[in-house]
C-alpha positions as CSV (number, residue, x, y, z in Angstrom):
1,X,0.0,0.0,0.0
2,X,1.2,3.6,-0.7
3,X,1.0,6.9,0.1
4,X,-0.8,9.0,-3.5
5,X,2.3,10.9,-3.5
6,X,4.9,8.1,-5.2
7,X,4.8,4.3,-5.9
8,X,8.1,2.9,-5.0
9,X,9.4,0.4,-7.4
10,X,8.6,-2.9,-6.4
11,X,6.6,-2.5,-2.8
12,X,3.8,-4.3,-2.2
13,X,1.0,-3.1,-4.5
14,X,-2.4,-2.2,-3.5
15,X,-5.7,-0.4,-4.8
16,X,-5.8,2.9,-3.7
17,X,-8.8,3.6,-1.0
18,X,-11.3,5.8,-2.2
19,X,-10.3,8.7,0.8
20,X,-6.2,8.6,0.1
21,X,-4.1,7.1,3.4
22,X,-7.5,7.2,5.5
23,X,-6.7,5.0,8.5
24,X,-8.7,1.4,7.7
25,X,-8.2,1.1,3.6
26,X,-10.8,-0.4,1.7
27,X,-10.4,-4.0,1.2
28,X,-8.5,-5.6,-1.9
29,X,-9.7,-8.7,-3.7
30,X,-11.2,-10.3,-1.1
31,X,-9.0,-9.3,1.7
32,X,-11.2,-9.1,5.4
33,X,-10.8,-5.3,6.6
34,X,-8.1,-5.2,9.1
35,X,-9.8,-4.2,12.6
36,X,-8.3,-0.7,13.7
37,X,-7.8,0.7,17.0
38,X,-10.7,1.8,18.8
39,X,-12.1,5.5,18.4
40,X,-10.5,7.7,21.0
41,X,-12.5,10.6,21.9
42,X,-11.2,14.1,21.4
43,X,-11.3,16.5,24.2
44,X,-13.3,19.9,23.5
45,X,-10.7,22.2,21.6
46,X,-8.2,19.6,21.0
47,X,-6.4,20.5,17.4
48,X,-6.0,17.9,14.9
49,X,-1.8,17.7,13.4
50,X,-3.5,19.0,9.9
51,X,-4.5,22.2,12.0
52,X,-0.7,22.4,13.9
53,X,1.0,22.4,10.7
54,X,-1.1,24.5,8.6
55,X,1.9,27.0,8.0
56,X,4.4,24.8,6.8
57,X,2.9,24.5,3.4
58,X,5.6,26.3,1.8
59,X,8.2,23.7,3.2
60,X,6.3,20.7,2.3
61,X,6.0,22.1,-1.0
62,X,9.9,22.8,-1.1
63,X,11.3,19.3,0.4
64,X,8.6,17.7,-2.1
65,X,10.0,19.7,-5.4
66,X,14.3,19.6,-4.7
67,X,15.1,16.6,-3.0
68,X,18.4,17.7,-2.1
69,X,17.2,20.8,0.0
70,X,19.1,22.0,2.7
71,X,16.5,23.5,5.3
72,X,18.3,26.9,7.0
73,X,15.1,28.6,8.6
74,X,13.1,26.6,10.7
75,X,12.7,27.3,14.3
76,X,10.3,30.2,13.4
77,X,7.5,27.7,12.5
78,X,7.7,26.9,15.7
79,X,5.0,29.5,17.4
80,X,3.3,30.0,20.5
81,X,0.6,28.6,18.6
82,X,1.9,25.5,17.8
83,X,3.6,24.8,21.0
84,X,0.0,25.1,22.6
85,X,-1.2,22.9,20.0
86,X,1.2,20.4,20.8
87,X,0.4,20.7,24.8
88,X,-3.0,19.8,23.3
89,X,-2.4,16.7,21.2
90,X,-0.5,14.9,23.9
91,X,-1.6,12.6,26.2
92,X,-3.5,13.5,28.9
93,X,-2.9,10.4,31.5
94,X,0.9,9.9,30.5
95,X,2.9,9.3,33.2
96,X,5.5,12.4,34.5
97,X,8.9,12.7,33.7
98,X,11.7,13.8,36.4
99,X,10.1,17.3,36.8
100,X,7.1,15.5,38.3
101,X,4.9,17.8,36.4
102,X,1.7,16.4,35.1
103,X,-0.5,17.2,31.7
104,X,-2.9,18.9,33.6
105,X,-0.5,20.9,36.2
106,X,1.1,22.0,33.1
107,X,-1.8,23.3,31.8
108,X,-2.8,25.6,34.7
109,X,-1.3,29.0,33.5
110,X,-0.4,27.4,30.4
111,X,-0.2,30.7,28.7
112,X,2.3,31.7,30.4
113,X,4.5,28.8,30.6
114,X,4.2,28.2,26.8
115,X,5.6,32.0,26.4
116,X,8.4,31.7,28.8
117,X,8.9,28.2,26.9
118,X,9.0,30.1,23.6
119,X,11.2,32.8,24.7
120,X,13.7,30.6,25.9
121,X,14.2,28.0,23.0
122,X,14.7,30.8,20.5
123,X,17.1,32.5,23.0
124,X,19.1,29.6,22.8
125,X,18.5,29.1,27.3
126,X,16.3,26.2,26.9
127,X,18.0,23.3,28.3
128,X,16.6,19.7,28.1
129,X,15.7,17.7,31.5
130,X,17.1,14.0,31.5
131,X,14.8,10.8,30.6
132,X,13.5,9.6,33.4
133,X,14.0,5.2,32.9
134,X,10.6,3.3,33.5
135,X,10.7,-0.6,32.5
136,X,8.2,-2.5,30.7
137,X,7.9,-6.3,30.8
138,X,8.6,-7.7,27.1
139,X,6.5,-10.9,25.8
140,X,9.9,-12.7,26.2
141,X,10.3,-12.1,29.9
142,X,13.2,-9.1,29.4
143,X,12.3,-5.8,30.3
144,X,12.4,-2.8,27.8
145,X,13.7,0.5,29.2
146,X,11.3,3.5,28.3
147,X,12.5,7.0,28.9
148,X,9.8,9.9,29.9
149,X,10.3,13.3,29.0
150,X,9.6,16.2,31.4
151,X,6.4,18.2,30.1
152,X,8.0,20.9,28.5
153,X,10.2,18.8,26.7
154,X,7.4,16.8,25.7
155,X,5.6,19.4,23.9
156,X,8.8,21.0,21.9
157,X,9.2,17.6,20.7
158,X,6.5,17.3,19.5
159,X,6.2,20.6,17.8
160,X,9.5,20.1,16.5
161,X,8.4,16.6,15.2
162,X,5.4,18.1,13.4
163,X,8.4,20.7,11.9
164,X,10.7,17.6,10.2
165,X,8.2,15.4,9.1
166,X,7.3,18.5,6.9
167,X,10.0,17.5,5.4
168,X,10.7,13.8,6.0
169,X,7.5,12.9,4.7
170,X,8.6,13.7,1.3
171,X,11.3,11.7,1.2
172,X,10.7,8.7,3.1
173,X,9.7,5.2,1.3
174,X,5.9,4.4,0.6
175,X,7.4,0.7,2.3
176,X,7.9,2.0,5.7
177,X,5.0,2.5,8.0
178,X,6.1,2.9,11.7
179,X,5.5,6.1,13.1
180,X,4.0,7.9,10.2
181,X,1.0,10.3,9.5
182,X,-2.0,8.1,9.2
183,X,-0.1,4.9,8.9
184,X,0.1,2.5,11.4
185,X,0.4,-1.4,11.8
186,X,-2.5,-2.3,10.5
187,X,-1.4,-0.5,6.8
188,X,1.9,-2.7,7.2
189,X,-0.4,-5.6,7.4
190,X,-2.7,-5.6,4.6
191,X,0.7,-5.0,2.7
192,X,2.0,-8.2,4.4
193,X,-1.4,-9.8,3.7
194,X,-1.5,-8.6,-0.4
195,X,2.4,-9.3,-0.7
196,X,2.1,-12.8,0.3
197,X,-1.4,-13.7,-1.3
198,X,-1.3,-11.8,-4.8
199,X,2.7,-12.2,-5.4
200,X,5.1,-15.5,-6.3
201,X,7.2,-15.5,-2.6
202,X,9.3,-17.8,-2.6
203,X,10.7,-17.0,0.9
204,X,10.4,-14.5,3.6
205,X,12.8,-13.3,6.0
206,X,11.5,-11.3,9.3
207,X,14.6,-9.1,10.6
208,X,14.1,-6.9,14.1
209,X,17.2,-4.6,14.9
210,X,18.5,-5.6,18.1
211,X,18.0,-3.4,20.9
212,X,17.4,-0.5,18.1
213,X,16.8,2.3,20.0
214,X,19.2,2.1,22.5
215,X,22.5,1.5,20.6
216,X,21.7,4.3,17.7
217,X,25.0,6.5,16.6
218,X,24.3,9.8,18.0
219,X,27.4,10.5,15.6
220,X,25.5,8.9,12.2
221,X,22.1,10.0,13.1
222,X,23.1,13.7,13.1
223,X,25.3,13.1,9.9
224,X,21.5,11.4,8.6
225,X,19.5,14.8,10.0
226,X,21.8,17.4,8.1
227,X,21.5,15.9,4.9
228,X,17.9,17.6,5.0
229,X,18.5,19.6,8.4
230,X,21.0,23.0,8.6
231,X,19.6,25.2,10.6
232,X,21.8,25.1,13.4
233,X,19.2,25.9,16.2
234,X,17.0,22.8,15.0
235,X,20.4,21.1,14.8
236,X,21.2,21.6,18.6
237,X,17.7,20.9,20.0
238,X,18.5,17.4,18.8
239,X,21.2,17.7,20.2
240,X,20.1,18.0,23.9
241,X,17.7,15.6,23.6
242,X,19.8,13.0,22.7
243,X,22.7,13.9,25.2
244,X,20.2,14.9,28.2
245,X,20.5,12.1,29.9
246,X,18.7,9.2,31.7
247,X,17.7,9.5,35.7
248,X,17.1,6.3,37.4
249,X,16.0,6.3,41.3
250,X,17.9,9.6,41.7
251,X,21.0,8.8,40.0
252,X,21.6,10.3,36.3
253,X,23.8,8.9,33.4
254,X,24.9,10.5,30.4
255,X,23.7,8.8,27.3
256,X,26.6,8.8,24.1
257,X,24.0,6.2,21.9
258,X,20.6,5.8,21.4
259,X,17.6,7.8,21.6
260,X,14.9,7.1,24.2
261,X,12.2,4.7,23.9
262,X,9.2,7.0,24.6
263,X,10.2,10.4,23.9
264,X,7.9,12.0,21.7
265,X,11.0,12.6,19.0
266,X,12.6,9.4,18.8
267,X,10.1,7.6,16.4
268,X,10.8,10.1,13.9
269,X,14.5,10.4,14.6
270,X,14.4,6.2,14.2
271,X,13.2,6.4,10.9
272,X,15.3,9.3,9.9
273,X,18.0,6.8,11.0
274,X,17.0,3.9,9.2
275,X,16.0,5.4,5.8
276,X,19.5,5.9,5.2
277,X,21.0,3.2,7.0
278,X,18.3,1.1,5.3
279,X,15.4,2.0,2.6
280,X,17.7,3.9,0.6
281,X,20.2,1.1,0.6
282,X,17.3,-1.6,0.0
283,X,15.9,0.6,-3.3
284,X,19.7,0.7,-4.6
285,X,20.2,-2.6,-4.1
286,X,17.3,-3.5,-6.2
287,X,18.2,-1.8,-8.8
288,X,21.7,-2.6,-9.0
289,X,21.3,-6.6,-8.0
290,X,18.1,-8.2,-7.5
291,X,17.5,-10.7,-10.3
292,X,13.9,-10.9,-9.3
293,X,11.2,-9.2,-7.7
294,X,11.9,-8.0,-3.7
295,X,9.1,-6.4,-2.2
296,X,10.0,-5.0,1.7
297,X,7.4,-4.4,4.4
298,X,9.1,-2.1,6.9
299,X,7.9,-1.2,10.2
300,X,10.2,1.1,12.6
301,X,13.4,-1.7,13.7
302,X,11.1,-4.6,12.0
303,X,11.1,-5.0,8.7
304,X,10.3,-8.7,6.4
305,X,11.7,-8.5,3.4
306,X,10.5,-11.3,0.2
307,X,11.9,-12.2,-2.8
308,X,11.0,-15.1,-5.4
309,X,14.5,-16.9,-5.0
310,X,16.8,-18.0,-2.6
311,X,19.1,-15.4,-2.5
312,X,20.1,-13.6,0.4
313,X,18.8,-9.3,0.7
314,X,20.3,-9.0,4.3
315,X,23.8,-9.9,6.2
316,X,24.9,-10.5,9.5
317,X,28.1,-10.9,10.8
């Protein structure tokens, strides 16, 4: 399935749903609707992404028309505006981060917090609070570290987030669907489900990126974000969130890899990461040296890859 903006040479086909990359597409030849997540009711006032990012027309438009772009100018779209509508689209039961601050204690003089937020991230004084570690249990009986963001935090990155995908969302493949604007894991699955049924696979291989977020090159993931990415202040916001820091009962450590599992960024900065460590890699070797068909279902650090013959798409050492 794609998004109407580009058909990427050999992924998974599929019709087009009559209402482009609505959540739940129209079935294909026979195919049983996948069932979506529930309807989540929207509090009163509560503005939708497409109202957050109304102004950046103009740079969708740009990333969309030169490819090799260079973005200098960014930090202005992000507003008072959009910073409240980012306080707004977050969750309202989401656990604190180290500040102990809640949604709703942040939202009691939010007017003034988001302008003293505002004024100090474009005075270059705003300073990012460490992760604070939480663990999860994993189906496997290991525990995944998840790191929370203080509140403020929270809602730059978001805003920021809204910012580069912009831009990202030009460029990255119509296979990958973690993460994404009105994609989700149910879209990865009807393209599992259409790849498998309507094509000749001869084998499949399911690969998952050990311990993904946690071991990413802070080095080759800014060296990823500049290709798109130079304005420096957008550049160093990064920056702090990746080297704030983790605080586990009381005691903080400096993080040199990885971004944390949970902050609001970190999807986005994940599949910044892989696009070039992987999709763009995956469409030139295609090109280059696939002898038959290789369609690629990508989702986040989890990706199953199928081609006709027995031929091997990935390595390990």
């Amino acid at each position: 399935m794609h998004a109407p903006r580009e058909s990427d040479e050999g992924v998974v086909p599929m019709k087009q749903a009559n209402k482009p990359m609505e959540v739940g597409a129209e079935p294909v030849e026979g195919r049983p609707e996948t069932e979506g997540n529930p309807d989540q009711p929207t509090a009163p006032g509560t503005p939708s992404p497409d109202h957050a990012t109304s102004g950046l027309g103009r740079v969708r438009e740009a990333a969309r028309r030169d490819k090799d772009l260079r973005f200098t100018n960014l930090l202005h779209h992000i507003t008072p505006g959009m910073l409240t509508d980012a306080y707004w689209a977050l969750k309202r039961q989401a656990a604190p981060g180290v500040d102990g601050v809640t949604w709703h204690e942040y939202g009691d003089a939010l007017e003034n917090r988001i302008a003293d937020l505002h004024a100090r991230v474009h005075s270059g004084r705003y300073r990012a609070q460490p992760s604070k570690r939480a663990w999860i249990p994993k189906p496997d009986g290991r525990r995944r570290p998840l790191g929370i963001a203080a509140m403020e935090d929270k809602v730059l990155q978001l805003a920021t987030t809204w910012v580069l995908q912009a831009i990202y969302e030009q460029d990255f493949a119509g296979f990958s669907y973690g993460f994404r604007p009105k994609r989700g894991q149910h879209h990865a699955l009807d393209a599992l489900w259409v790849g498998i049924t309507q094509r000749k696979v001869s084998w499949i291989l399911d690969a998952d990126i050990r311990s993904f977020f946690d071991t990413i090159s802070h080095e080759w993931l800014m060296k990823f974000v500049e290709h798109r990415i130079a304005d420096l202040r957008i550049l160093r916001l990064i920056q702090k969130w990746l080297r704030a820091g983790v605080s586990e009962d009381g005691q903080l450590s400096r993080t040199t890899v990885g971004t944390p599992q949970g902050a609001v960024i970190s999807p986005l900065l994940a599949n910044i990461y892989l696009h070039y460590a992987l999709d763009v890699w995956v469409k030139w070797w295609r090109k280059q040296h696939a002898t038959s068909e290789t369609i690629i279902v990508r989702y986040a650090d989890d990706c199953a890859p199928r081609r006709r013959e027995r031929t091997s798409l990935c390595k390990s050492d």
